[in-house]
C-alpha positions, 0 to 999 in steps of 0.5 A: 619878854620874849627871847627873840625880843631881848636886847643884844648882850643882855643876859637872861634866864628862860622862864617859860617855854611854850612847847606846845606851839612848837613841833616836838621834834624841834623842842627835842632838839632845843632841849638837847642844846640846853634851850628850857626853863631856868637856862641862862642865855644872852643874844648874840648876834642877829641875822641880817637877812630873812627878817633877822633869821637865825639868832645866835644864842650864847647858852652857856659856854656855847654859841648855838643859832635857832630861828627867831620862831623857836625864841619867840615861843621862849619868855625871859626874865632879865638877869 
């Protein structure tokens, strides 16, 4: 399953990114958020406009927003 996919509150572990189908400056700045593989993530909250954009992710003991694109390139596996 994918990031922007994963029910709210559920925690997860990133398993895979896709960082070729993202631009490599956005991936610089996902990885600075602590955004790759094996981090531990949970969903938030949703945007409610724009189809859902930005997602708020909580990663770690930080809260941080990214675009429904970016967490789509992100595969899960459920805690």
């Amino acid at each position: 399953m994918t990031l922007d996919r994963l029910p709210l509150g559920q925690p997860a572990t990133i398993a895979a990114v896709d960082w070729a189908g993202l631009d490599p400056v956005e991936g610089r700045r996902l990885r600075a958020l602590g955004l790759d593989t094996g981090a531990r993530v949970q969903l938030a909250h949703r945007g409610v406009f724009g189809g859902g954009d930005p997602l708020a992710i909580e990663v770690g003991r930080m809260l941080v927003a990214i675009r429904r694109a970016h967490a789509r390139a992100m595969t899960v596996e459920l805690a």
